[in-house]
N, C-alpha and C positions, 0 to 999 in steps of 0.2 A: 559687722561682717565686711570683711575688705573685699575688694573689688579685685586685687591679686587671689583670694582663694576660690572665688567664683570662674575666672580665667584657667587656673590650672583645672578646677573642679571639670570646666568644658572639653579641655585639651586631652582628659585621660577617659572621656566618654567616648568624645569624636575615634580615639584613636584604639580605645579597648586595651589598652597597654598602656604601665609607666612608661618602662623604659621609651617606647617611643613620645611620650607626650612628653617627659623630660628630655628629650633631644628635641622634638618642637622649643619647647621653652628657653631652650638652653641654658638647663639648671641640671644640676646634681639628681638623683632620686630620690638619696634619704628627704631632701626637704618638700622635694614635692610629696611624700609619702606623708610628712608631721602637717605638711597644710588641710590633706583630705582628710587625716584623721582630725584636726583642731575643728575642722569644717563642720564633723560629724558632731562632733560633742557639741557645740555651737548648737546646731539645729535638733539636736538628740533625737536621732534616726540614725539608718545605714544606709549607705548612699549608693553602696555597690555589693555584692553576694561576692562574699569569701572564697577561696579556695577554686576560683572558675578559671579557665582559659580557653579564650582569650577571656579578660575582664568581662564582666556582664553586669548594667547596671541594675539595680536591684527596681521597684517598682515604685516607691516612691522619691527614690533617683533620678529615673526618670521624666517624674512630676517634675522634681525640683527644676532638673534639667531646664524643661522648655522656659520656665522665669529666668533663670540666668544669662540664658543667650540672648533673652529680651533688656535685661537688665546690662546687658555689654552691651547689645545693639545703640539701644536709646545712651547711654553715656557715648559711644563712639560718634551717635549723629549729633550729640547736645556740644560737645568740643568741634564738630566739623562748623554748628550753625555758630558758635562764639566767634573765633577763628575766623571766621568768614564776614561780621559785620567790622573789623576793622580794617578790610581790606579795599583798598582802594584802585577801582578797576578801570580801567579807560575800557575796554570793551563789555560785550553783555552776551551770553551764550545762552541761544533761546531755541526752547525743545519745542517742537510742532507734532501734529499727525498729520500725516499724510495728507487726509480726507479735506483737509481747508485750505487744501490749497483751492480747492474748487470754491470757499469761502472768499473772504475777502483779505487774508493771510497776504499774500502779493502786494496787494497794495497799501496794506500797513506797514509792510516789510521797507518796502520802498519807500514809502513817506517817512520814517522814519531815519533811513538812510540819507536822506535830500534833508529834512528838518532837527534832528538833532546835530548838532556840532559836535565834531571830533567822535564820533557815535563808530563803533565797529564793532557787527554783527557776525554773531558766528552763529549759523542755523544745525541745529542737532535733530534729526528725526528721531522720536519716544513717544510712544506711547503713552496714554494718560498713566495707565497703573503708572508705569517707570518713572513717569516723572517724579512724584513725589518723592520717590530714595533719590532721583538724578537730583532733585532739589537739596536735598537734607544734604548727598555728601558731595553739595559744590557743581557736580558736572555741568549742572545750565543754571542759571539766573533767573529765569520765569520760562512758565510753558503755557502753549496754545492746548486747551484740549475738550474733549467732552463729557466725560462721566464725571459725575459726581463725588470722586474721592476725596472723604477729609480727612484733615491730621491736625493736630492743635498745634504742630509748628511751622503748619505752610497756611498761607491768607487765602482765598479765593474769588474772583469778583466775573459774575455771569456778566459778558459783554449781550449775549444772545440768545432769545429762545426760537432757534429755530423748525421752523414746521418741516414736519416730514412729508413725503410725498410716496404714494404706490407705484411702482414700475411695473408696465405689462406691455404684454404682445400689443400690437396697433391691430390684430384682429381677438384681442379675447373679448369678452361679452362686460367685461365691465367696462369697457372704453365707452357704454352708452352714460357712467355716471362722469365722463372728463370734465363735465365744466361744472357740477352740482356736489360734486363730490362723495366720497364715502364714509362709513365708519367701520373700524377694524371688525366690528363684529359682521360686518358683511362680504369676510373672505376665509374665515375661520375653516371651511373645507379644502380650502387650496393648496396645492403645492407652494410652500412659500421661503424663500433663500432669503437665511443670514449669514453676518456676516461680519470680522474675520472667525476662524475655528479656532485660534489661537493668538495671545493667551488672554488670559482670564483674569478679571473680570474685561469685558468688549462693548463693542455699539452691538456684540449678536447678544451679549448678556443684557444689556440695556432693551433691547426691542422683547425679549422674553418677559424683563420682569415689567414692561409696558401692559402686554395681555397680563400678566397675574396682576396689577394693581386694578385691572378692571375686568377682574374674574373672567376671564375670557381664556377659553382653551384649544388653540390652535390645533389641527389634527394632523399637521406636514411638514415641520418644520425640518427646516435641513442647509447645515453649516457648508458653506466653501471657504475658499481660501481668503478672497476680499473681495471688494465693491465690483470690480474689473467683470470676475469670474461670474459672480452672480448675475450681474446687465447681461452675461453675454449669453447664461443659460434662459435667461427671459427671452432678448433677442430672437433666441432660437425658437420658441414657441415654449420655452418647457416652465413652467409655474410663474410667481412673481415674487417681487422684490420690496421692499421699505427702508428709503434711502433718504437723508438729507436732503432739503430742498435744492443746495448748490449743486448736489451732486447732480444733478441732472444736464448739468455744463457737461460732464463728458459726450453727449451726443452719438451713443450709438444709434445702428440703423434699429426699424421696425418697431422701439420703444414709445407707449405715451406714458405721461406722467398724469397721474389722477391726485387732486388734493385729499388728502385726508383729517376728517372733518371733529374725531374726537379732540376735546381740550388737551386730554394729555400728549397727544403725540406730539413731541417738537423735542426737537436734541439741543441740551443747552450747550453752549459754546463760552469758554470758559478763560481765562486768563488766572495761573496760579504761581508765587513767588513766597519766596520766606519769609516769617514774620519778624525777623530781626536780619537786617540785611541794609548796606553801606553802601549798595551801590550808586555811584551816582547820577547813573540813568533809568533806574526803576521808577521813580518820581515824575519826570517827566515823560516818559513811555504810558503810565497809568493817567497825567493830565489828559494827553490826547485819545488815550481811551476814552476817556470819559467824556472830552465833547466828541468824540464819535461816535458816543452812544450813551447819552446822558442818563437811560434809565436805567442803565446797570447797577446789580446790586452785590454789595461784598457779603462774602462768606467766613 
């Protein structure tokens, strides 16, 4: 199966027409026509229902479908990661979230500015999900982040497990556990904000599937927009929050911070790069990680 009849095989799905997917292609239609049908005999099925307009793929067309675009995906990232280790970059374009900068992101940024030679940084704001496709087709060189996404062509190496912390009013009634701390199962009736509502998967997905790994069923939960929004509805008196422990640098008014005392809550903090990659400051960017936090472990 060539990897040309998979491409057209996409092109007249996408489009529900020849004529148009041979104008994408910029090819003739009789030959795109003998490719779908060589295609069909190949897999001996039908790939699309006869006689329809616009085109309509048939049902196990369909099927087929969604492997194909997987099967062009992965070849277009597998030429972007080739491609990409013979490249030899004097700069490094490194994706962050937001959220570290309250971290200690600043001052790694910095030191490495001042400590690598000839070093030029180009900071990309992405999200953990994006990173991974910003990795695969080039956009950034390594990313700062926190969820746990793998892919068997990006590395990953946890610099941190950071503990989370409860945001509340400085008068709600949990403020008597501030210095002893809690466990999540001791706010499961609360109004409680996460946080971002988009997109998916997030640290508001992460903090869900934190209650379901310990069977735990919040009864409140409710999405804003990000970190900002949510301090500022606590602030206000209106429910609470579970936020990274830096995050608590931002300093709004009326806020305490309560630790939270189960093992699992802690956000890990994550450095992720490609696993074939030439660049030649990823090497030493990952030394100083590492004595900056010798018991990180790669993924």
């Amino acid at each position: 199966m060539e990897l040309r009849s998979l491409k057209y095989f996409v092109a007249v799905v996408e489009e529900k027409s020849v004529t148009k997917a041979a104008a994408r292609l910029c090819i003739a239609q009789p030959p795109l026509t003998r490719q779908i049908k060589n295609l069909e005999d190949e897999l001996g099925v039908t790939l699309f229902e006869r006689g329809t307009r616009p085109i309509k793929t048939s049902e196990v067309g369909e099927y087929f479908y969604q492997y194909a675009v997987q099967i062009l995906t992965l070849t277009a990232h597998a030429k972007t990661m080739v491609s990409r280790y013979n490249v030899k970059n004097t700069a490094i374009r490194i994706g962050y979230v937001g959220s570290l900068f309250y971290w200690k992101l600043p001052e790694i940024i910095d030191h490495l500015r001042k400590n690598i030679r000839d070093i030029k940084i180009e900071l990309i704001e992405c999200g953990t999900r994006d990173q991974v496709e910003a990795l695969k087709m080039g956009k950034i060189d390594m990313g700062f982040g926190r969820l746990g996404i793998s892919d068997p062509s990006i590395r990953r190496t946890i610099l941190e497990r950071e503990k989370l912390l409860l945001a509340v009013h400085k008068d709600h009634p949990l403020t008597q556990y501030q210095q002893q701390g809690v466990y999540l199962s001791q706010f499961l009736n609360e109004i409680i904000y996460i946080y971002p509502n988009a997109p998916k998967p997030s640290f508001s997905t992460f903090i869900q599937s934190l209650f379901s790994e310990l069977d735990l069923i919040p009864q409140n939960l409710r999405e804003v927009r990000e970190i900002h929004m949510a301090l500022g509805l606590v602030s206000s008196g209106e429910g609470i929050c579970i936020i990274p422990a830096s995050a608590s640098a931002i300093g709004m008014r009326n806020l305490q911070y309560i630790p939270i005392l189960d093992n699992e809550a802690y956000s890990p903090i994550s450095i992720a790069y490609r696993s074939i990659d030439n660049n030649i400051y990823i090497s030493q960017i990952l030394d100083y990680m590492h004595e900056l936090s010798p018991t990180n472990t790669s993924i």
